[in-house]
N, C-alpha and C positions, 0 to 999 in steps of 0.2 A: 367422500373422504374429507376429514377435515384436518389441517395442519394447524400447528401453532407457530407465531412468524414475531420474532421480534426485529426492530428495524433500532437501529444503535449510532448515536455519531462518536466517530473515535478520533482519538487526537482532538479531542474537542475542548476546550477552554469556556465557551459559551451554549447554551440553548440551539443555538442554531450554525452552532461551529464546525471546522474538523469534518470526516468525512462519511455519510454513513452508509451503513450496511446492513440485509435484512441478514437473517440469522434463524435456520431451520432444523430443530433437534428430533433426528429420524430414529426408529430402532431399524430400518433397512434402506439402503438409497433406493429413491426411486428410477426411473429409466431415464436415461440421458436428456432425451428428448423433453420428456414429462420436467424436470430438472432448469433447462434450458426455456424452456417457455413460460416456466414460472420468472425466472428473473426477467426475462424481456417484460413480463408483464408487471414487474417491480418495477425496472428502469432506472434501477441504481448499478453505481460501477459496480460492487460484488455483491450475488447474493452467497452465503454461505450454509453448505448443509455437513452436518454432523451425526456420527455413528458410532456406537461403543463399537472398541478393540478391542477385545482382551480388557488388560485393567484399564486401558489409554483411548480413545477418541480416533476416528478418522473424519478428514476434511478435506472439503472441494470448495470450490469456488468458480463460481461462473457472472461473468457478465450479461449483461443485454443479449449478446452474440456470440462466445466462446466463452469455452472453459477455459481457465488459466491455471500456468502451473505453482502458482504464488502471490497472494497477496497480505499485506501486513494488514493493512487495516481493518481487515474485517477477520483477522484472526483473534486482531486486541479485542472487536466487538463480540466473537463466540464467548471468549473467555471472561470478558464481561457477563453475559449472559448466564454464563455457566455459576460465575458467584454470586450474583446478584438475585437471581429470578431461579437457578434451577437449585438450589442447598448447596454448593460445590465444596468443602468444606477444607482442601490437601494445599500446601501453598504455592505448590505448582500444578498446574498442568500441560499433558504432552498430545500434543495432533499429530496425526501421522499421515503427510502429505506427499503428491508424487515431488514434492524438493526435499523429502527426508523427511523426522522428526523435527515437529517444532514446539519448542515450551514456552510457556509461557509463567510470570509470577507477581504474585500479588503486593506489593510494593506497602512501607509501611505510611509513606506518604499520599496512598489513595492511588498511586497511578500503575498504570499494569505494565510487565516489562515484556517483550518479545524475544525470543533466545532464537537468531536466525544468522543460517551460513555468511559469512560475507561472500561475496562478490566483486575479485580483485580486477577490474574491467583491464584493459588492454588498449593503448593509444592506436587510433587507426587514422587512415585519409580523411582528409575533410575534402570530401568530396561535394562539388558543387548544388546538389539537393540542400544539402544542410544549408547552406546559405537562403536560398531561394525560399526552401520552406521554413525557415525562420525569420527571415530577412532583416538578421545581422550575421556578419561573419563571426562564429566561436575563435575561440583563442587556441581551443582542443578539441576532439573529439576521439571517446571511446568505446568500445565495444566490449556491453557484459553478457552473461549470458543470454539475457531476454531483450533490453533495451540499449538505444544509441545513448551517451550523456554527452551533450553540449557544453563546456565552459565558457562561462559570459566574462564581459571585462569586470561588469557592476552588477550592486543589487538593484539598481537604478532601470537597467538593460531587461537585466530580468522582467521586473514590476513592467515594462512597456511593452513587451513583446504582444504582439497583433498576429501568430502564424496564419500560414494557409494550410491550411489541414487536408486539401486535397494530395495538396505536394507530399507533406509526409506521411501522410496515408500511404504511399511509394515505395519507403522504406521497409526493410525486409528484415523489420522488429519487431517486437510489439507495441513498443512506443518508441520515444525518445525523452529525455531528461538534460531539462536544462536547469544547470547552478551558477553558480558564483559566490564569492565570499559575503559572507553580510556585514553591515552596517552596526546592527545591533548584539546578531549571535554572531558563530561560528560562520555557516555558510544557508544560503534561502537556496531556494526551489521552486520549478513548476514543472508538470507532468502532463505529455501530451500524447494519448492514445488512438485516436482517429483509427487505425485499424482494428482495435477492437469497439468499439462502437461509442467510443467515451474521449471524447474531444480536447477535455482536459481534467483532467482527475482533481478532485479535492486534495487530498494528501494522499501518497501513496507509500504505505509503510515499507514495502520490497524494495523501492528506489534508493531507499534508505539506505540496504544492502550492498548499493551500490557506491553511494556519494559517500558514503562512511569513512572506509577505506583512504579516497582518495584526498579526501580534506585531512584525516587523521596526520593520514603522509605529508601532505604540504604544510598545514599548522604545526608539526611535531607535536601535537597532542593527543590520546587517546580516548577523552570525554569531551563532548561536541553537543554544543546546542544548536536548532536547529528549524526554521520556520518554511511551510510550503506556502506559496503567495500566492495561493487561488481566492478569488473572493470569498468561500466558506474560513481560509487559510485552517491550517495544522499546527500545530507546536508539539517536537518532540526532542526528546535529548537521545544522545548514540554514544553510545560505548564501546572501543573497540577490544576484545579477547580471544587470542587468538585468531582463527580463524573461523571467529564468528561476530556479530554484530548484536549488542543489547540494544534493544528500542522502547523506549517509553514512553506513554501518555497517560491523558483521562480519557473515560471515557462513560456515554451519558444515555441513557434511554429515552428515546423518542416514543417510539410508538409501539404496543403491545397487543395481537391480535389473529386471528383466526383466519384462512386462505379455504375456504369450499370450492371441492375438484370433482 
């Protein structure tokens, strides 16, 4: 069996920027398993696979180690794919994932936008893990659907953080997300995974879902720029409607190629 695999960096501003993701357009999923060993054997945070719906698309996304039930970034890079490399021709398109429908649309400025639930987190304990495995005290801590989010004092905080990834490996998320207001934009970020096999993520579009909401609310503004400060870093802007979150980026082709199974 042979697949076609493209690998895409999204949120990406440079060549080697932003975060990327393979990208597998199926006419039937294959077996979980079969699925799942393919991305380990990527070793990027998502790989994504793709199935006509009816008229609309269905999407997965699995890491090195588990399926997840949401990731942006590697939705912006299907959808990349999808107009770039497969003819896609409609100015939106819809995936259909276990977080719901998600659309996506083709921007006149080059960049692709995300049409995704927000995620209005919930102030919880800061309980002492947080510390320990970040080793600074947050200011906040929330609890969203999927991930812990950390509030830092600075972007400064942020940019220095050293975790112990054992420690929040611990936590009973799928990650944790730590912000703070920026310097330059709105608010920075960084994304740490360790229980799903990905220690710190390039940029993570879903987190977005998250941090969106809550800077919105404390800026009083509804359009938010937005940088993730991992060394590949991200650049995305967020707009908040309703009760949903728009996200946008570039995004770039790396690599274009064949997987024999």
């Amino acid at each position: 069996m042979k697949l076609k695999v493209y690998v895409v960096n999204a949120f990406a501003e440079s060549t080697f920027g932003g975060n990327p993701a393979a990208v597998i357009y199926l006419r039937e999923w294959l077996t979980e398993a079969l699925m799942q060993q393919i991305a380990a054997q990527h070793n990027l945070a998502e790989t994504a696979y793709i199935i006509p719906q009816e008229d609309d698309y269905a999407i997965r996304w699995f890491t090195p180690e588990v399926e997840v039930a949401l990731c942006g970034h590697a939705t912006l890079a299907s959808a990349h794919v999808f107009y770039e490399h497969l003819g896609y021709k409609k100015d939106k398109i819809t995936f259909h994932s276990k977080s719901g429908p998600l659309h996506v649309s083709k921007r006149n400025d080059g960049k692709l936008e995300l049409d995704f639930p927000a995620d209005f987190a919930a102030e919880t304990e800061r309980l002492p893990i947080f510390e320990q495995g970040l080793k600074v005290e947050p200011l906040e801590v929330y609890r969203g659907k999927d991930d812990y989010m950390a509030v830092l004092a600075s972007q400064q905080t942020v940019e220095k953080l050293s975790p112990d990834f054992g420690i929040l490996a611990q936590l009973q998320s799928r990650g944790i997300i730590v912000t703070a207001k920026g310097d330059a934009v709105d608010f920075v970020s960084r994304c740490f995974f360790p229980q799903s096999g990905i220690d710190e993520d390039p940029v993570t579009g879903s987190a977005h879902t998250v941090m969106a909401p809550y800077w919105a609310d404390k800026l009083g503004k509804d359009k938010l720029s937005a940088i993730q400060l991992s060394k590949r870093k991200g650049y995305l802007e967020c707009e908040i409607v309703g009760n949903r979150v728009l996200i946008s980026g570039h995004a770039r082709t790396y690599l274009e190629g064949d997987i024999f199974i």
